[in-house]
C-alpha positions as a Markdown table, in Angstrom:
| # | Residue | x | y | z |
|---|---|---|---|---|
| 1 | Unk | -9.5 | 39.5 | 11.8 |
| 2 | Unk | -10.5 | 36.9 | 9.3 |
| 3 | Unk | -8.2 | 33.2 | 9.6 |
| 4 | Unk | -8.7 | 30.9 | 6.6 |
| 5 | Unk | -10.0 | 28.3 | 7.0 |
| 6 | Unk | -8.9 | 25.1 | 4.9 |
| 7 | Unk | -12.5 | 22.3 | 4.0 |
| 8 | Unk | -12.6 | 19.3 | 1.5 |
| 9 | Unk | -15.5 | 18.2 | 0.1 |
| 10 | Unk | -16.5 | 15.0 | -2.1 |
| 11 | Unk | -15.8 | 16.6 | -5.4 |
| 12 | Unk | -13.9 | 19.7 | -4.5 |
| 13 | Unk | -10.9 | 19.4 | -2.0 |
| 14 | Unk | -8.2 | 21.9 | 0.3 |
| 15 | Unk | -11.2 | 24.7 | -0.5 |
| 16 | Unk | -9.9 | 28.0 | 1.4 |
| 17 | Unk | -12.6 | 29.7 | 3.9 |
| 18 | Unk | -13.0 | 32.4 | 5.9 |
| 19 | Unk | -14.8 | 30.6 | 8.8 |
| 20 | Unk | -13.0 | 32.3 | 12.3 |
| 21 | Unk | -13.1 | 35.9 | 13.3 |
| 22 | Unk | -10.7 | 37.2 | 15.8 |
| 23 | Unk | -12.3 | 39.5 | 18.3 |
| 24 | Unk | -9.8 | 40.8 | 21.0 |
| 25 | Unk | -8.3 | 37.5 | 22.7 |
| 26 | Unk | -11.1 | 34.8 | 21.6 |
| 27 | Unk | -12.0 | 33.4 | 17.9 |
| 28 | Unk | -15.3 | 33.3 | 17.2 |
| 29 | Unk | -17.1 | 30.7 | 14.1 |
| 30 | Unk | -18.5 | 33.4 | 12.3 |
| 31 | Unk | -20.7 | 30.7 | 10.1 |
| 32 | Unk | -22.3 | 28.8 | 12.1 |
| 33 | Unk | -25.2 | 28.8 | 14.4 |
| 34 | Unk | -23.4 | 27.1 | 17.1 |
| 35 | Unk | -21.1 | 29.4 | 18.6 |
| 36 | Unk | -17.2 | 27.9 | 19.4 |
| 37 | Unk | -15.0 | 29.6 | 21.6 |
| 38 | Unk | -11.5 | 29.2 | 21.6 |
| 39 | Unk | -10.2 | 29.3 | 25.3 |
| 40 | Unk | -6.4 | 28.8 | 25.0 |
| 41 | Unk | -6.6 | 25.7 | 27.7 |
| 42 | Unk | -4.5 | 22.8 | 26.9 |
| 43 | Unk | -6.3 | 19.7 | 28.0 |
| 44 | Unk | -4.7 | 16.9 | 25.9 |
| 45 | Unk | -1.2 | 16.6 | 23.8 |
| 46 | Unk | -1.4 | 14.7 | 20.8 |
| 47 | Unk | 2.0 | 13.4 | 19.4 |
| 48 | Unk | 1.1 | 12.7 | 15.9 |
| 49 | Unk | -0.3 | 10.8 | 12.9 |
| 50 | Unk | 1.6 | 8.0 | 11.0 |
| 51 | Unk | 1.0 | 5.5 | 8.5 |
| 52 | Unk | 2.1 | 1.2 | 8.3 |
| 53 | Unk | 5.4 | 0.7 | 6.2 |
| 54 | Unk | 3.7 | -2.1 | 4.1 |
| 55 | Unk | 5.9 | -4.1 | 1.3 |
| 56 | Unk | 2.5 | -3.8 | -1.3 |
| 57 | Unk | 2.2 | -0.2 | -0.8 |
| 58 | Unk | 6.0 | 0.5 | -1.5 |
| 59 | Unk | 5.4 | -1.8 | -4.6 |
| 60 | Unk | 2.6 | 0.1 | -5.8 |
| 61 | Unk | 4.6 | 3.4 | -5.0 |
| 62 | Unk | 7.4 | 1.9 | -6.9 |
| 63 | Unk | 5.0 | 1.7 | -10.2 |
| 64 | Unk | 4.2 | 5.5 | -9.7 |
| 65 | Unk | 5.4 | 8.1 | -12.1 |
| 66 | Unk | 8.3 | 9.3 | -10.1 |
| 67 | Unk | 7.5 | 12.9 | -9.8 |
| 68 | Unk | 3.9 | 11.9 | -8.6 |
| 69 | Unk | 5.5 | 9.7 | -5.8 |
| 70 | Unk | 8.1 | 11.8 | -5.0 |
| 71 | Unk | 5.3 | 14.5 | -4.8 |
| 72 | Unk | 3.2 | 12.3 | -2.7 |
| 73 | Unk | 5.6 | 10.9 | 0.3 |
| 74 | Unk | 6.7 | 15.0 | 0.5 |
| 75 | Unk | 3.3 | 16.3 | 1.0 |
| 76 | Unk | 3.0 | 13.3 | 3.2 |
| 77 | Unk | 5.8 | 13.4 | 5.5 |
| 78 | Unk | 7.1 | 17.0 | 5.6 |
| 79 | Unk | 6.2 | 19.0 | 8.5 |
| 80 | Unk | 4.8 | 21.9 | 6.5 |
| 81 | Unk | 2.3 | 19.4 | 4.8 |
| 82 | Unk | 0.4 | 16.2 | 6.2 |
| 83 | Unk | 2.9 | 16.1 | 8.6 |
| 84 | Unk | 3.1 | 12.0 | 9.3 |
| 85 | Unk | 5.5 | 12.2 | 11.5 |
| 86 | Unk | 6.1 | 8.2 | 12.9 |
| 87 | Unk | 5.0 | 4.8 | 10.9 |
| 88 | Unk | 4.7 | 1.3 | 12.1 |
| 89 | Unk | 6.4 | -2.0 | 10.5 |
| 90 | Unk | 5.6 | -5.3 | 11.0 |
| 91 | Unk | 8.6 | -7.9 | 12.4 |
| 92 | Unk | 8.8 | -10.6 | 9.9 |
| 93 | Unk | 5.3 | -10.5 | 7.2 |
| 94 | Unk | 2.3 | -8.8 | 7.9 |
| 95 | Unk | -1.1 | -9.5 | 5.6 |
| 96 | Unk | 0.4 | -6.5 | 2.9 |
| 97 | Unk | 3.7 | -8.3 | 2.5 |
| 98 | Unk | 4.6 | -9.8 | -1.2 |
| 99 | Unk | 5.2 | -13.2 | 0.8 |
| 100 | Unk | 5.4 | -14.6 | 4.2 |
| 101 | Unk | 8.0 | -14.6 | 6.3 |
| 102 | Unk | 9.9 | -14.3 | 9.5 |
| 103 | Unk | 13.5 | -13.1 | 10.7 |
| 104 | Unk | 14.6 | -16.4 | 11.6 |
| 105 | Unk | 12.9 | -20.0 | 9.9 |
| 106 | Unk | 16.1 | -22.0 | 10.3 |
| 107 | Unk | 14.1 | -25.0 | 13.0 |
| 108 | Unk | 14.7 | -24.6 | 16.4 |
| 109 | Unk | 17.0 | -22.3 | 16.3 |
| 110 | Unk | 17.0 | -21.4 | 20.1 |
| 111 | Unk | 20.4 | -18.7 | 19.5 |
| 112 | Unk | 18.9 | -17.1 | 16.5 |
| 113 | Unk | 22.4 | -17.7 | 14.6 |
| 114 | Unk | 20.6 | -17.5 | 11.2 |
| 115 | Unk | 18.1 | -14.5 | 12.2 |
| 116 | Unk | 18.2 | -11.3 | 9.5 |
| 117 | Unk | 16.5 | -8.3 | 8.6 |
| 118 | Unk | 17.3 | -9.1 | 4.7 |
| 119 | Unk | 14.2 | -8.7 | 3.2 |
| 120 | Unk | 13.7 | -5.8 | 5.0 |
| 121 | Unk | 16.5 | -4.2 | 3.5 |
| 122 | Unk | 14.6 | -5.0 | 0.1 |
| 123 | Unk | 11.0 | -3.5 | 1.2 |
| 124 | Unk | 10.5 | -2.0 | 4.8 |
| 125 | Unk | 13.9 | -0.2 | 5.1 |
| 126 | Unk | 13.6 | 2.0 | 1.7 |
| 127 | Unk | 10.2 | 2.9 | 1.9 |
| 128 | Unk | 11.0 | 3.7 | 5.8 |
| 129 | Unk | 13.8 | 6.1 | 4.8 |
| 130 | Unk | 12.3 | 7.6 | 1.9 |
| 131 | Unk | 9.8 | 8.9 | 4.9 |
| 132 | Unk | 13.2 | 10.3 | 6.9 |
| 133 | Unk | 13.9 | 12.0 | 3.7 |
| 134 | Unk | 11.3 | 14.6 | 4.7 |
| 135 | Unk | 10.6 | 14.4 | 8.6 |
| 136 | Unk | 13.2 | 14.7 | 10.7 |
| 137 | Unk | 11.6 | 13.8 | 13.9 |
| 138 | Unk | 10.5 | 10.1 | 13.0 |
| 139 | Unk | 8.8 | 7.5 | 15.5 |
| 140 | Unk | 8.5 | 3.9 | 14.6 |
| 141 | Unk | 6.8 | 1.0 | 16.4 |
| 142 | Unk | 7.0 | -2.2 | 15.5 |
| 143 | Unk | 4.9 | -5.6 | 16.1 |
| 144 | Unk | 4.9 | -9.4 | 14.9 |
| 145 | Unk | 1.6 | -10.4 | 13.2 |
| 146 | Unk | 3.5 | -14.4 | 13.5 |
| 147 | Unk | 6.7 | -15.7 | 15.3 |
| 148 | Unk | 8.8 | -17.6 | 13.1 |
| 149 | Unk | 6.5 | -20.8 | 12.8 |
| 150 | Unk | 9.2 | -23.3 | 14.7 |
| 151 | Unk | 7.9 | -21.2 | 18.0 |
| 152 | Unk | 4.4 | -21.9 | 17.2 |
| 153 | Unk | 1.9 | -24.3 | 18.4 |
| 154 | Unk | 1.5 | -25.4 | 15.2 |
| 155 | Unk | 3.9 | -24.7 | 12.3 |
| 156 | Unk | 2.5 | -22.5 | 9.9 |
| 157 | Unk | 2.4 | -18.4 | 10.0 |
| 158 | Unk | -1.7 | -18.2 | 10.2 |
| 159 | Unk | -2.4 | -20.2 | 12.7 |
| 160 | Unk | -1.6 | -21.4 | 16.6 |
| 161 | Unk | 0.3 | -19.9 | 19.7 |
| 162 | Unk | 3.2 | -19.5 | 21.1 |
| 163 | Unk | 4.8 | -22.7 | 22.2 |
| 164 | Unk | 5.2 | -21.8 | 26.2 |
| 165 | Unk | 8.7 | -23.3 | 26.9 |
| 166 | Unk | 11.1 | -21.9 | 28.4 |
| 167 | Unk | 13.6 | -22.3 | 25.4 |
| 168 | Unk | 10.7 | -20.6 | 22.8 |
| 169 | Unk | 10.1 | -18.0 | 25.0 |
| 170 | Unk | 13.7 | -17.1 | 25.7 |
| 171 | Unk | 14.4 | -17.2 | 22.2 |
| 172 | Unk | 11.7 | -15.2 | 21.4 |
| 173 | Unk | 13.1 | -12.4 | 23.6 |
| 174 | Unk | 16.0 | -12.4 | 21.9 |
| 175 | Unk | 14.1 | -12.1 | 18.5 |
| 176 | Unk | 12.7 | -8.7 | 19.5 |
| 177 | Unk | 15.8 | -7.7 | 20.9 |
| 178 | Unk | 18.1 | -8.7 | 17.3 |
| 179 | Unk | 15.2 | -7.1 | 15.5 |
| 180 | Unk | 15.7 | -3.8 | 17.5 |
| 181 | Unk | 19.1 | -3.9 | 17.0 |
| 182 | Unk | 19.2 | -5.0 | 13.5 |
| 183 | Unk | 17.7 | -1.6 | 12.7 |
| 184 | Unk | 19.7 | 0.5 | 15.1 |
| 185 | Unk | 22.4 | -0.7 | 12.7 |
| 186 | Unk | 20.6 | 0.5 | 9.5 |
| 187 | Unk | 20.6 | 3.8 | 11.3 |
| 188 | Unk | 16.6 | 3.1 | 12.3 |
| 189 | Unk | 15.6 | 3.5 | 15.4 |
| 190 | Unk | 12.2 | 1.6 | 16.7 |
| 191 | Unk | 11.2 | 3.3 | 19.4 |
| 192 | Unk | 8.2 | 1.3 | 20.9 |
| 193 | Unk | 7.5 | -2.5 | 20.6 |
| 194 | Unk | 3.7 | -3.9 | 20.5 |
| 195 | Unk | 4.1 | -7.7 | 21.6 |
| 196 | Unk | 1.8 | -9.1 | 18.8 |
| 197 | Unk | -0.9 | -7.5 | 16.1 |
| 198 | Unk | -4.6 | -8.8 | 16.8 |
| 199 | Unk | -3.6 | -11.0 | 20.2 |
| 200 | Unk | -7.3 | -12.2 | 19.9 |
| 201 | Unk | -8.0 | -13.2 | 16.6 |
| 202 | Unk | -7.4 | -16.3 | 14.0 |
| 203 | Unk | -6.5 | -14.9 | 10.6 |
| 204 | Unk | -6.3 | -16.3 | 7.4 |
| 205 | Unk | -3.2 | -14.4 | 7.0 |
| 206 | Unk | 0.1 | -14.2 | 9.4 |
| 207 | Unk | -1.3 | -14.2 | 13.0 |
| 208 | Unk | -0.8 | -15.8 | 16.5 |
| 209 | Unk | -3.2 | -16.2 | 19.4 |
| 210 | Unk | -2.3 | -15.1 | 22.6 |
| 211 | Unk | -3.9 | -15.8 | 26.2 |
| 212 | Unk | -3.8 | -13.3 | 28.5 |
| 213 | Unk | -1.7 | -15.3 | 31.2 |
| 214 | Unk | 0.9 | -16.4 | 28.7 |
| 215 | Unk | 1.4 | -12.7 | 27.7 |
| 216 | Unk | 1.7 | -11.5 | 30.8 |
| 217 | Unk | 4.3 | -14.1 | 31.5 |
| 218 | Unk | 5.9 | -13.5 | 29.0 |
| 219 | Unk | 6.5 | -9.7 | 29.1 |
| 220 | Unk | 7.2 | -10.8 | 32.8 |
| 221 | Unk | 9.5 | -12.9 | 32.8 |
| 222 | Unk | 11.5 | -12.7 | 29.5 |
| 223 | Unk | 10.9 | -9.6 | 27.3 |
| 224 | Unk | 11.1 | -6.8 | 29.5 |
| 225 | Unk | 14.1 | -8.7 | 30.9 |
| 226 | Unk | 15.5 | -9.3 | 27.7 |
| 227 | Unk | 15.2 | -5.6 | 27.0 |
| 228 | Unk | 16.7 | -4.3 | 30.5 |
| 229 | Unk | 19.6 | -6.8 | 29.8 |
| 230 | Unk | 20.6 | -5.5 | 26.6 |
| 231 | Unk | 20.5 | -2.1 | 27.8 |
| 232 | Unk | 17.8 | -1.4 | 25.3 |
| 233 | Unk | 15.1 | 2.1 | 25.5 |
| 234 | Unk | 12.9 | 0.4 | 23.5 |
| 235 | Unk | 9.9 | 0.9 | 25.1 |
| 236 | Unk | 7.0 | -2.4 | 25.6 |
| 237 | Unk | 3.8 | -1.5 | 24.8 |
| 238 | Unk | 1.0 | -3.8 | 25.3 |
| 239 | Unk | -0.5 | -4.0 | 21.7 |
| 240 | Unk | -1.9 | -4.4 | 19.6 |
| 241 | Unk | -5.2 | -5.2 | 21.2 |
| 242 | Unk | -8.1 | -5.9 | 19.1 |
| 243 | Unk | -11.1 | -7.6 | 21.5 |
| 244 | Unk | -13.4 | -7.6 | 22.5 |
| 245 | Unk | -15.2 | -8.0 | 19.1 |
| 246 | Unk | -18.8 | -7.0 | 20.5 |
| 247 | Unk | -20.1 | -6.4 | 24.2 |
| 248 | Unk | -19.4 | -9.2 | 26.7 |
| 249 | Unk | -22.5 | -8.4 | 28.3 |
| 250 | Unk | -24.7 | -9.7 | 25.9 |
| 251 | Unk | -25.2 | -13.3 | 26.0 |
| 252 | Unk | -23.7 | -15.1 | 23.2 |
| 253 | Unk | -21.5 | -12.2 | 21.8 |
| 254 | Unk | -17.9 | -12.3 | 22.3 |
| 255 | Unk | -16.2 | -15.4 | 23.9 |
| 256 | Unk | -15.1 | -15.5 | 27.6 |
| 257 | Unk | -11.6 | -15.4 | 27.0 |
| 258 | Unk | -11.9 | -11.7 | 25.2 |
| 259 | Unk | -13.3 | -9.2 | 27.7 |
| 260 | Unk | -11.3 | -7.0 | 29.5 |
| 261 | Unk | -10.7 | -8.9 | 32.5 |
| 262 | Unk | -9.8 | -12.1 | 30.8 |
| 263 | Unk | -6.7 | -10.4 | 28.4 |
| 264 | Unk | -5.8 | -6.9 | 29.3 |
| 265 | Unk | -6.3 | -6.8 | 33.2 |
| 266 | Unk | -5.3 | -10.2 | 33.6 |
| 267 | Unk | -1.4 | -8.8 | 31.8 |
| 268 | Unk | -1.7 | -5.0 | 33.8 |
| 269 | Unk | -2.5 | -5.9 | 37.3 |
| 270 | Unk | 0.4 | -8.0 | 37.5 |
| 271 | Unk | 2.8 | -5.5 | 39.2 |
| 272 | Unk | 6.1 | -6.6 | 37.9 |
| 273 | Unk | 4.5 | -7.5 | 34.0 |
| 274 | Unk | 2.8 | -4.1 | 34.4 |
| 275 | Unk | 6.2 | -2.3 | 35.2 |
| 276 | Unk | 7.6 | -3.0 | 31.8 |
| 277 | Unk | 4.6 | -1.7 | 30.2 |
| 278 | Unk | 4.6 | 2.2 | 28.7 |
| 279 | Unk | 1.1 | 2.1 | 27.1 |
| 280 | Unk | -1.6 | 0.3 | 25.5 |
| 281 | Unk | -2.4 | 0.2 | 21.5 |
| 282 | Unk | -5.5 | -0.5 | 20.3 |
| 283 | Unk | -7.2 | -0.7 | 17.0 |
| 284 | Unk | -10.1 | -2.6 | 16.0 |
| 285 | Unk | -12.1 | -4.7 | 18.7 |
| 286 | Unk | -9.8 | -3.0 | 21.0 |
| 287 | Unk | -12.0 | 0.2 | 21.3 |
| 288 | Unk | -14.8 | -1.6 | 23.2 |
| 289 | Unk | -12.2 | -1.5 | 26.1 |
| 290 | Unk | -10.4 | 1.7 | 25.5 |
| 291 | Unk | -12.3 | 3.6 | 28.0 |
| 292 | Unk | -12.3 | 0.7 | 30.4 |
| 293 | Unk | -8.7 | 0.2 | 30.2 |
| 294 | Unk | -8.1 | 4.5 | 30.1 |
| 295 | Unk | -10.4 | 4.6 | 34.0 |
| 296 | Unk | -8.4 | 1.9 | 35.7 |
| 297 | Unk | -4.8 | 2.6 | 34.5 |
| 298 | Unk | -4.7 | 6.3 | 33.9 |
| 299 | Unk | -0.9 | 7.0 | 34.3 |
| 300 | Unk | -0.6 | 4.3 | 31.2 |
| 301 | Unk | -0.2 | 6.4 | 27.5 |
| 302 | Unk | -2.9 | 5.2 | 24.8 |
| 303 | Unk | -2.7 | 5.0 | 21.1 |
| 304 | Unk | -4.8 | 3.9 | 18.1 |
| 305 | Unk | -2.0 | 1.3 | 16.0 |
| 306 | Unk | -4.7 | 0.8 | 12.9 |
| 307 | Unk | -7.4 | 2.7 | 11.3 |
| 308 | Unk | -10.2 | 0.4 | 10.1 |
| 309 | Unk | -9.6 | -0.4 | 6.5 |
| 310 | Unk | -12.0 | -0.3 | 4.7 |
| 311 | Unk | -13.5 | -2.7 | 1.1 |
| 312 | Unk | -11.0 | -1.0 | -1.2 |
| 313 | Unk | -13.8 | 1.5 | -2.8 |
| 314 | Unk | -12.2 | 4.4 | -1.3 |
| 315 | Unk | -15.8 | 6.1 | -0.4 |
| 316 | Unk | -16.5 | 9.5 | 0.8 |
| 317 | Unk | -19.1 | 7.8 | 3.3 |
| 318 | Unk | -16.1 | 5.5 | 4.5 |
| 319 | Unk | -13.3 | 8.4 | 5.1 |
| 320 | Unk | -16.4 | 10.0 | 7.2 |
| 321 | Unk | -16.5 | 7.0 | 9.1 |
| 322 | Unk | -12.5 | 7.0 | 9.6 |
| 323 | Unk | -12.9 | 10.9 | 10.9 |
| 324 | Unk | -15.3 | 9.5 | 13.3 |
| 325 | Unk | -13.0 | 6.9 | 14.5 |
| 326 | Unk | -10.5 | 9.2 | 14.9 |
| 327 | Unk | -12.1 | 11.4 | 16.7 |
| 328 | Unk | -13.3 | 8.8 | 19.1 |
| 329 | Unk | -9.8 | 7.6 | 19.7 |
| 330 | Unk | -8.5 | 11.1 | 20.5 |
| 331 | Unk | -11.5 | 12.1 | 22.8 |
| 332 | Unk | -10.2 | 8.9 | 24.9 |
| 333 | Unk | -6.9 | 9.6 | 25.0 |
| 334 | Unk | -4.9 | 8.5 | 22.3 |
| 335 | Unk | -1.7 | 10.2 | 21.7 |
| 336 | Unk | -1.5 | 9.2 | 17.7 |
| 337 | Unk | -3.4 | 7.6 | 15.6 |
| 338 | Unk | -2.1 | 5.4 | 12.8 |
| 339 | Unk | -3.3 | 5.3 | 9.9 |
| 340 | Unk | -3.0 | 1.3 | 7.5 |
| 341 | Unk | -1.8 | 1.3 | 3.9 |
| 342 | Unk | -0.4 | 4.7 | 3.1 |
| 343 | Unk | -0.3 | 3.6 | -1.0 |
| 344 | Unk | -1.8 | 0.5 | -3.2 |
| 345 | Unk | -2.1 | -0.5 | -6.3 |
| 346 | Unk | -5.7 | 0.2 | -8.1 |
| 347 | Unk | -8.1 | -2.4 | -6.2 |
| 348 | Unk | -6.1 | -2.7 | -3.0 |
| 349 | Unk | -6.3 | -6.3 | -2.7 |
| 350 | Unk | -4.0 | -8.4 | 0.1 |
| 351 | Unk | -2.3 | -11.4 | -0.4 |
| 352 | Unk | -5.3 | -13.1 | 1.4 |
| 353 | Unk | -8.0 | -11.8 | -1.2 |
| 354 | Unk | -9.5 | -8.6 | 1.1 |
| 355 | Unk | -9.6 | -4.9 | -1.3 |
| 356 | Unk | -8.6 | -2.4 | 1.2 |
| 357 | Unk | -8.5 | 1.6 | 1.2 |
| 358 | Unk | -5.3 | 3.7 | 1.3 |
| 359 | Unk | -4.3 | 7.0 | 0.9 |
| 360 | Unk | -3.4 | 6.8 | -2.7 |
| 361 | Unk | -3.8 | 4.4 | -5.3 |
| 362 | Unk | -1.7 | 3.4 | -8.5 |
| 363 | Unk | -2.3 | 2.0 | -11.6 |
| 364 | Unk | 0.1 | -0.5 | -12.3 |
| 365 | Unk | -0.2 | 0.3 | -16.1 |
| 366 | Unk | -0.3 | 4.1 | -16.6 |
| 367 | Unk | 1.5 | 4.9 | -13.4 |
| 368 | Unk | -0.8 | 7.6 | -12.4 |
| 369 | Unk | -1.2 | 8.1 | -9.0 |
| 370 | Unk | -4.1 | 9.3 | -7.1 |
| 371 | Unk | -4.8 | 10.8 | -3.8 |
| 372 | Unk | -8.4 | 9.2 | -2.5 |
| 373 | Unk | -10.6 | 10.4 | 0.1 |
| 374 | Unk | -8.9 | 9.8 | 3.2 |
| 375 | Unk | -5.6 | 11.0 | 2.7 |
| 376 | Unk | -7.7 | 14.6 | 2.5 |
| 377 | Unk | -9.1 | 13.1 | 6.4 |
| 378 | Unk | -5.4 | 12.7 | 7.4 |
């Protein structure tokens, strides 16, 4: 018995083959000098595929023709198509928001009297439930690129750390805990929490530096408190780690302060840190230490949180690359991989100047929306 079998290519995409042959209990490729035998022996459960919730890609999708974007979030999101079925947001702006922002500016505010999810409501929220239109089983995770600036070292979202005082830190707790809440009440649940996007890295866009001592101490001794307190099943992941950069190794290469020892074992050999801690997200930097990180904490869960994004040309060579990633991540034990932007307008630039890839673009004139390369990959 012949099964189809389903192939893109460059200039000629969801081409049906007949590529396996069924003979008795095994299938067989019937193409291809390499033979692949199908044994039936589950070795590795993979819990899905998402996309990030992104306030320019629901602004571009907002400029589509509406039957093409209503066309596009069903194919997808519904189980029977593409099948994304969980999505990551950022708490407060991420470098694909309109504007930066947090949940809470007003200046030390230490009870978060004045913290909101309104812009949310504006962006996140309906591009989050137009997803929930069409999968029923939805995940979300969620992680700050910036705490509000007052909590920083210095006072701006793309730069400096966390101040480390026992008021910041308390407050900051609380931030993740209102956050979590916030969307509970919008009928949203987030399901995981990754303490802060890119721990290692400076950007020029929202960001915060992290040592791995203060983020152990942190998740120590005042989030997964915070969380147990409020009776929340939110569950911490450490993510979303991004170093090292390059091999630590080699003389010169990445800084001390980056290799595994110096962030991610310094945080999960501390017992009682470690014992708040579901699993490890990575993107990035952060597959230099997957494997590393996989050997010495086994009974930890693994994910990719970003596929690699790209220069906004949308190439075939570039969504070969992205399978490759992907299929690097999953042969080291990631349970999902997470796709960036899901939609952007025609060039795919960021608010800090970078053209990116997505899934689809839009022009912002016609309103014509088209599926590139790697939305075929997903």
């Amino acid at each position: 018995m012949k099964i189809e079998h389903i192939a893109s290519y460059e200039n000629n995409c969801w081409v049906e083959e007949p590529v396996y042959e069924k003979q008795g209990s095994t299938e067989k490729i019937s193409n291809s000098a390499d033979v692949l035998t199908f044994t039936g022996e589950v070795r590795q459960t993979i819990l899905g595929f998402g996309g990030c919730f992104n306030e320019l890609g629901w602004e571009a999708l907002n400029l589509a023709k509406t039957e093409q974007k209503e066309a596009f979030l069903k194919e997808l999101f519904e189980e029977e198509n593409c099948n994304f079925n969980y999505g990551r947001i950022p708490v407060g702006a991420n470098d694909f928001s309109i504007k930066w922002y947090s949940c809470d500016e007003e200046e030390e505010d230490y009870e978060l009297e004045h913290f909101n999810i309104n812009r949310d409501k504006k962006y996140t929220i309906p591009f989050v439930r137009e997803a929930m239109k069409y999968q029923k089983d939805f995940t979300l995770f969620a992680s700050p690129w910036s705490p509000p600036t007052w909590m920083k070292t210095k006072q701006v979202y793309n730069y400096g750390r966390i101040r480390m005082e026992e008021a910041v830190l308390r407050a900051y707790a609380d931030y993740f805990v209102k956050f979590v809440k916030a969307y509970e009440a919008e009928g949203i649940e987030i399901s995981q929490i990754h303490v802060q996007n890119e721990p290692m890295a400076d950007q020029k866009f929202p960001s915060c530096l992290w040592y791995g001592e203060d983020m152990r101490d942190f998740i120590r001794d005042y989030l997964g408190p915070a969380f147990e307190k409020a009776g929340l099943s939110t569950e911490i992941w450490l993510g979303t780690i991004n170093g090292p950069f390059m091999d630590f190794m080699v003389p010169g290469s990445a800084p001390f302060n980056e290799h595994y020892d110096q962030f991610a074992n310094t945080i999960l050999s501390d017992e009682k840190a470690r014992s708040y801690i579901t699993g490890v997200g990575l993107q990035w930097g952060g597959k230099h230490v997957i494997m590393q990180i996989r050997d010495s904490y086994p009974y930890l869960r693994y994910m990719n949180t970003e596929s690699e994004c790209g220069d906004g040309k949308n190439s075939w060579e570039h969504m070969e690359y992205i399978f490759n990633q992907m299929w690097f991540y999953i042969r080291n034990g990631a349970e999902r991989y997470t796709y960036w932007n899901m939609a952007l307008k025609d060039g795919g630039i960021s608010s800090w100047g970078w053209e990116q890839n997505s899934l689809c673009t839009v022009n912002p004139e016609s309103g014509e929306l088209k599926k590139q390369p790697e939305f075929y990959l997903m």
